[in-house]
C-alpha positions as MATLAB code, in Angstrom:
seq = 'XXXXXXXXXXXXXXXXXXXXXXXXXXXXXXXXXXXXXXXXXXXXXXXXXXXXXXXXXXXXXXXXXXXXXXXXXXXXXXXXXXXXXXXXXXXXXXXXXXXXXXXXXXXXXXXXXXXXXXXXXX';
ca = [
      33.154   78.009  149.023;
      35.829   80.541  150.308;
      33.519   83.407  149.751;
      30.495   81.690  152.024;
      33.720   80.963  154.535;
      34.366   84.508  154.244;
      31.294   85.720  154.821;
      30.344   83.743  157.579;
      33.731   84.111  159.210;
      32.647   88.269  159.311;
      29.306   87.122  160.776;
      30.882   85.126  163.598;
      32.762   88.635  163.890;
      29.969   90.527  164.586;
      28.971   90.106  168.159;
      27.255   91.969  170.041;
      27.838   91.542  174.283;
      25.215   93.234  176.080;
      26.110   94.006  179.903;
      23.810   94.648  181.790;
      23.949   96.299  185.396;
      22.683   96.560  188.453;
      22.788  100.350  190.102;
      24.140   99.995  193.246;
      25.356  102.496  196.109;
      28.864  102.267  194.856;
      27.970  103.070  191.037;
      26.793  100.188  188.291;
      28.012   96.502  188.876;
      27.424   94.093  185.881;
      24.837   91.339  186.000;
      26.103   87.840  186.692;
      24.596   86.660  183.646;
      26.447   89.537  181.774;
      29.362   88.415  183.169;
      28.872   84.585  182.114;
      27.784   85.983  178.647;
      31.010   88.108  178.520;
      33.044   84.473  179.428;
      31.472   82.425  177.322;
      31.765   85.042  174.426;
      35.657   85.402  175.099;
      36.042   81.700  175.467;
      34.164   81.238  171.877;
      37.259   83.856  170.780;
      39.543   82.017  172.140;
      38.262   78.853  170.389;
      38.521   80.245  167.318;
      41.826   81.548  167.855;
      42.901   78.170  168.693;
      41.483   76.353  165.912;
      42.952   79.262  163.464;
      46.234   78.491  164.816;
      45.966   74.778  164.545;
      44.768   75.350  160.627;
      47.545   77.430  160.115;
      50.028   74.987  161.950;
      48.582   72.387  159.238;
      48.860   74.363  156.744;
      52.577   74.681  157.705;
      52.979   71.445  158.261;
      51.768   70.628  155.172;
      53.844   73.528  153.290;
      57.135   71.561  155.242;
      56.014   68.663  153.236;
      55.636   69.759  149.781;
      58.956   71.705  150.042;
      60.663   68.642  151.359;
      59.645   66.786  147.915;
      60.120   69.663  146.175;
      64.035   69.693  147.524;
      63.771   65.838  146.804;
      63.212   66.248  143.799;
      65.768   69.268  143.359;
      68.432   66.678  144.844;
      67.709   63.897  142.122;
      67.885   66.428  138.950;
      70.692   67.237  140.504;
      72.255   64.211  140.837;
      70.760   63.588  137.214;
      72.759   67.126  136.210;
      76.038   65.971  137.622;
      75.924   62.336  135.998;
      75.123   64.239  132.723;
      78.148   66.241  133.491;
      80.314   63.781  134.431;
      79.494   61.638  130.841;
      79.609   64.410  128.873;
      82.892   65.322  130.151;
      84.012   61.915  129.511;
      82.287   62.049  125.699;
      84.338   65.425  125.140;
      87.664   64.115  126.110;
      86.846   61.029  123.851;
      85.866   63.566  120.891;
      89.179   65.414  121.377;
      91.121   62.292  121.420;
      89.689   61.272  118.446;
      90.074   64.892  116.894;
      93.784   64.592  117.164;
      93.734   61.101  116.167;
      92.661   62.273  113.002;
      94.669   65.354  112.680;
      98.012   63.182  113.069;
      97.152   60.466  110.532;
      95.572   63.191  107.989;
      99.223   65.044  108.775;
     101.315   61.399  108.247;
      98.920   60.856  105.016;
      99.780   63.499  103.577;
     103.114   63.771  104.724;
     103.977   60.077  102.884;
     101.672   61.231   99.846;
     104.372   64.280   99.541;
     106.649   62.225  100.414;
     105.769   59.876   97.482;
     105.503   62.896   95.002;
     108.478   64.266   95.443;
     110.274   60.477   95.196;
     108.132   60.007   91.819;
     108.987   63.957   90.752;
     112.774   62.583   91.293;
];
């Protein structure tokens, strides 16, 4: 479909203006129908110039769009990234907590079982 757009695009391209003249005293002076075929084939430019801007101001518009979501979208796994952070945080403080926990009753167990060894060994 793009090619056949293409393609046709390069035969709208192709145009031919013809002028034709009238030899006067004062040298050649186009025809008025050359003249209204030269308008009407520079206002047919100009339509197509207009209506390739407007597709490319769609285009744009529609470009705006998609990045928008895309930024939405950005924005929530971020928000998502930052909870994650903030729990995680929260889990690692509770982990280290409970690390040290540990550590000081596997220090006072083994602190009363020497403790009880050496009173037995006495």
């Amino acid at each position: 479909m793009l090619k056949k757009n293409e393609e046709k695009k390069k035969e709208e391209e192709k145009r031919e203006i013809i002028i034709k003249v009238i030899d006067t005293p004062r040298g050649p002076v186009p025809h008025a129908d050359a003249l209204k075929s030269l308008i009407k084939a520079w206002n047919e430019t100009l339509i197509e110039i207009n209506s390739n801007i407007k597709e490319l101001f769609s285009s744009i518009i529609e470009f705006k769009k998609i990045m928008q979501e895309v930024l939405a979208k950005f924005e929530d796994l971020l928000g998502t990234f930052s909870e994650l952070s903030i729990k995680m945080t929260k889990l690692m403080n509770k982990i280290d907590a409970l690390t040290e926990k540990l550590e000081v009753e596997r220090t006072t167990k083994f602190k009363q079982r020497a403790k009880k060894d050496l009173e037995e060994f006495l």
